[in-house]
C-alpha positions in Angstrom: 147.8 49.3 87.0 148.7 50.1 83.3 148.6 53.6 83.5 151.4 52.8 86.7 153.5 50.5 83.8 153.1 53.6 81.8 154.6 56.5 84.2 157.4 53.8 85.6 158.5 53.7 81.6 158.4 57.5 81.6 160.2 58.0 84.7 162.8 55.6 83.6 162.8 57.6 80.3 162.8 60.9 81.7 165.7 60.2 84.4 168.0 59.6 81.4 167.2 63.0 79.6 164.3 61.7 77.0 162.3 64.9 76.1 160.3 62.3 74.0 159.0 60.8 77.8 159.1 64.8 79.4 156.7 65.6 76.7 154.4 62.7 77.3 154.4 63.7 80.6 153.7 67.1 80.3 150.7 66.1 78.1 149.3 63.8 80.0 149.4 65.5 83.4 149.3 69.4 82.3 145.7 69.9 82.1 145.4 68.4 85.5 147.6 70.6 87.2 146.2 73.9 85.2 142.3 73.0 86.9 144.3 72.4 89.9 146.2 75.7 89.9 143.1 77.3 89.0 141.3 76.6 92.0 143.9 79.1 94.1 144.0 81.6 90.8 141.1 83.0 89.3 143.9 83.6 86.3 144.3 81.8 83.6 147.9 83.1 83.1 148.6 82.9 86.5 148.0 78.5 86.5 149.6 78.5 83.2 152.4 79.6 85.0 152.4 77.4 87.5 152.0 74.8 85.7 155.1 75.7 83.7 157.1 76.0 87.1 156.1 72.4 88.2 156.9 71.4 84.6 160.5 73.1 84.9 161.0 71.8 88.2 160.2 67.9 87.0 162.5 68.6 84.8 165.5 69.8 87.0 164.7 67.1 89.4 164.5 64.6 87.1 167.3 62.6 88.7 165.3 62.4 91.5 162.3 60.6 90.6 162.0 57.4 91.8 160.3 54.6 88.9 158.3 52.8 92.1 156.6 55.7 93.2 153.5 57.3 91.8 154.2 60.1 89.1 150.9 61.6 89.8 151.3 61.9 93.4 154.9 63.3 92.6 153.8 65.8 90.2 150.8 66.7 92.7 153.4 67.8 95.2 155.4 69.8 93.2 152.3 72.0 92.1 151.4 71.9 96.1 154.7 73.3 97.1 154.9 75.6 94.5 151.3 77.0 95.4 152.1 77.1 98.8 155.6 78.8 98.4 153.5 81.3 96.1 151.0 82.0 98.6 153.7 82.6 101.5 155.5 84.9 99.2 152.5 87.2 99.0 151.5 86.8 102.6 155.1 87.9 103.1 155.3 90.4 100.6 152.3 92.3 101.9 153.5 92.1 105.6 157.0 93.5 104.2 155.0 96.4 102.8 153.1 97.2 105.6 156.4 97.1 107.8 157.6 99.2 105.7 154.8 101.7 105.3 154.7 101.5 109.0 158.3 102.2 110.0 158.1 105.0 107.1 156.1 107.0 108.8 157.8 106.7 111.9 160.8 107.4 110.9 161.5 111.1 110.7 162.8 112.8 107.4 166.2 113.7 108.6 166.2 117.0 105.8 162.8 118.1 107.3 164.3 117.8 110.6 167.4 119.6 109.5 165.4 122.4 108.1 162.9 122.4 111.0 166.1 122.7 113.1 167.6 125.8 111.5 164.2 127.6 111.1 163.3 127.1 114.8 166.9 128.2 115.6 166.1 131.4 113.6 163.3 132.2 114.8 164.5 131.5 118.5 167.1 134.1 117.4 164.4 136.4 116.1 162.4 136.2 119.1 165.4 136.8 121.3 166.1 140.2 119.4 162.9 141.8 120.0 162.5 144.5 122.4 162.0 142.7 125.9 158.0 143.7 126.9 157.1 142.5 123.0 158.6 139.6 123.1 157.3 138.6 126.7 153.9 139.7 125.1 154.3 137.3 121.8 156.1 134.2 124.7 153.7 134.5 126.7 150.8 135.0 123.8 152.0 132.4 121.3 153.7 129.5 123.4 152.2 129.8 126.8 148.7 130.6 125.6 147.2 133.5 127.3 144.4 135.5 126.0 145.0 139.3 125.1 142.7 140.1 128.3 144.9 137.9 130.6 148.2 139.4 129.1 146.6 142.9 129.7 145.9 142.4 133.1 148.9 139.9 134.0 151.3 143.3 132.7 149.4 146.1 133.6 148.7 147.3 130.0 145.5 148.0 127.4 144.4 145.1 125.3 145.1 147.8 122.3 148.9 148.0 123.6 149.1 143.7 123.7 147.6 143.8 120.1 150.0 146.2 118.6 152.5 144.3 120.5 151.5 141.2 119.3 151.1 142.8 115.9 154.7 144.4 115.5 156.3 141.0 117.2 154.5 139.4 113.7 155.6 141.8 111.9 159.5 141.6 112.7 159.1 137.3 111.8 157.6 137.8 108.6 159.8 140.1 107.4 162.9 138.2 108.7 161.6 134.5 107.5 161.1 136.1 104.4 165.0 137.1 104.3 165.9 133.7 105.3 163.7 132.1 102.9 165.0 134.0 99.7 
């Protein structure tokens, strides 16, 4: 019941701006709060700081504190809030980050697309210029998927003639990306 005279007086104290009662306060209640802190921290620095927060906060809500109700209990809360508030800060933070690292990825580079675009187009343009029975060797090759023996039979030539085809189609792209790309 004493130590309740006791925190009354401080509150009383403290509501009127004595740093003389905020001090007793934050000696006589600041270890308590650090081993409580440290059960969520395994950080020294980290409880330190929260009991600086709560200590802050007393301060600031000074005018707030009522003299008939416990001090402890007051305090208590503060440091619970303040844990909590911490906690749902990371929890938040980390889903943030995985939205974002999620939606990232997702979300297409609009330069790479931009470049894709105009290299596909050249090449499309590239294509189109080759003589007509290579370039319906390297289509039919490259984007539909036939084997040199299908294409040979399929158009009625030697699996030598699709190879050299196939080979001079390559030839024509490299040396026209290589333009384009210098």
């Amino acid at each position: 019941m004493l130590d309740d005279n006791d925190d009354r007086q401080l509150v009383s104290r403290l509501k009127v701006g004595d740093k003389k009662a905020f001090e007793e306060i934050f000696r006589k209640y600041r270890e308590k709060i650090y081993y409580f802190a440290i059960r969520y921290y395994n950080s020294a620095e980290d409880a330190e700081n929260v009991v600086q927060d709560v200590f802050i906060k007393l301060w600031d809500e000074r005018n707030g504190v009522k003299e008939e109700h416990s001090l402890n209990n007051y305090i208590y809360t503060i440091a619970k809030n303040h844990l909590f508030n911490i906690q749902r800060k990371k929890i938040n933070e980390k889903a943030y980050r995985n939205y974002i690292v999620d939606h990232m990825v997702q979300i297409p580079n609009l330069e790479n697309e931009l470049i894709f675009a105009d290299l596909k187009a050249g090449i499309d343009k590239i294509i189109a210029e080759l003589p007509a029975q290579r370039r319906k060797v390297f289509v039919m090759s490259n984007f539909e998927g036939f084997s040199n023996k299908e294409l040979a039979s399929l158009l009625n030539l030697s699996v030598r003639t699709i190879e050299v085809h196939k080979s001079l189609a390559l030839q024509t792209l490299r040396k026209a990306l290589k333009k384009i790309s210098t």
